[in-house]
Steps between C-alpha positions, in 0.01 A plus 500: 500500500611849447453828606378551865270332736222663669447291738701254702484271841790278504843385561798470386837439582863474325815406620873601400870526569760711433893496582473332853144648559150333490196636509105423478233709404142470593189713423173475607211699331135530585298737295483884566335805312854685470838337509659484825835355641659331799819392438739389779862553391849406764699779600637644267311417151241779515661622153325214358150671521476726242615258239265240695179730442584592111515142459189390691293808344592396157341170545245611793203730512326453812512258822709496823836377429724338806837425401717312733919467367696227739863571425762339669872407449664137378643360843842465254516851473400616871770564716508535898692749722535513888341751656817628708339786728202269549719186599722788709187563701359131544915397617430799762174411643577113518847561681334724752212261547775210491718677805140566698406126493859327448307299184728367158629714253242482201567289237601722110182319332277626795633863458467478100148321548339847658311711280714784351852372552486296170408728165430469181737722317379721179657434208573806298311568209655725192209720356559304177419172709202659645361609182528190337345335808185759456502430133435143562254513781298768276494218210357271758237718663394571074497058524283538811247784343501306193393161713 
C-alpha cells in the first residue's frame, strides 16, 4: 500500500545492531483524531526525535503513537572500572566497624560485590560513530513504521 494511513491500532516492532550496539524498537498505536507521540528514548538519544516524527508523519496521519527503543551494549564491548573513591569510602567504614567489634577483614569479592564499587565504563564514541549509529537506528524505526 502506498501513501498514508488514516487510521491505525497496532503494533509493531523491529530489531537491529550496529558496531557493538543492539537495539529493539517497539510501537504501539491505537487510533486518535490528530497524530500524537510518546516516545521513550535513553539518555542521551533525544536527537533522534525530529528525524523520528518526519518519518512517522510521512507514513502516519492520525492515532497515538508509543515508541519504546531498548538499546544496550554487546557484553564484548562493555568494559568495567573500580569505583576508587567509592571502594575508598566502603575500606573506611568497614575498618572502623572492624576495630569497634574486632570482626575479619572483608573479603576483595565482598567489597567489589556492593553496589557502586564495580562500574560499567563508557566507551567513547567519535561523532562519526554516533552518527552512523543514529543512521542505523533511524532505518530501523522506518522498518518498524513500515511493519
Amino acid at each position: 500500500m502506498t501513501g498514508k494511513l488514516s487510521s491505525m491500532t497496532g503494533f509493531a516492532r523491529a530489531e537491529g545492531a550496529h558496531e557493538g550496539w543492539r537495539f529493539v524498537w517497539e510501537l504501539r498505536s491505537v487510533n486518535g483524531r490528530g497524530l500524537e507521540w510518546r516516545a521513550r528514548l535513553p539518555a542521551g538519544f533525544e536527537a533522534l526525535d525530529p528525524e523520528m516524527r518526519k518519518l512517522a508523519k510521512a507514513k502516519l496521519v492520525r492515532g497515538t503513537l508509543n515508541i519504546g527503543l531498548n538499546l544496550r551494549r554487546d557484553a564484548a564491548s562493555s568494559a568495567y572500572t573500580i569505583n576508587q573513591a567509592m571502594l575508598g569510602e566502603v575500606i573506611a567504614m568497614v575498618e572502623k566497624i572492624r576495630l569497634q567489634t574486632e570482626c575479619a577483614p572483608p573479603r576483595p569479592d565482598g567489597l567489589l560485590a556492593l553496589k557502586g564499587v564495580i562500574e560499567q565504563a563508557e566507551e567513547e564514541v567519535s561523532e562519526e560513530g554516533r552518527a552512523a549509529l543514529y543512521e542505523a537506528l533511524l532505518a530501523t524505526f522506518a522498518e518498524a513504521i513500515d511493519a
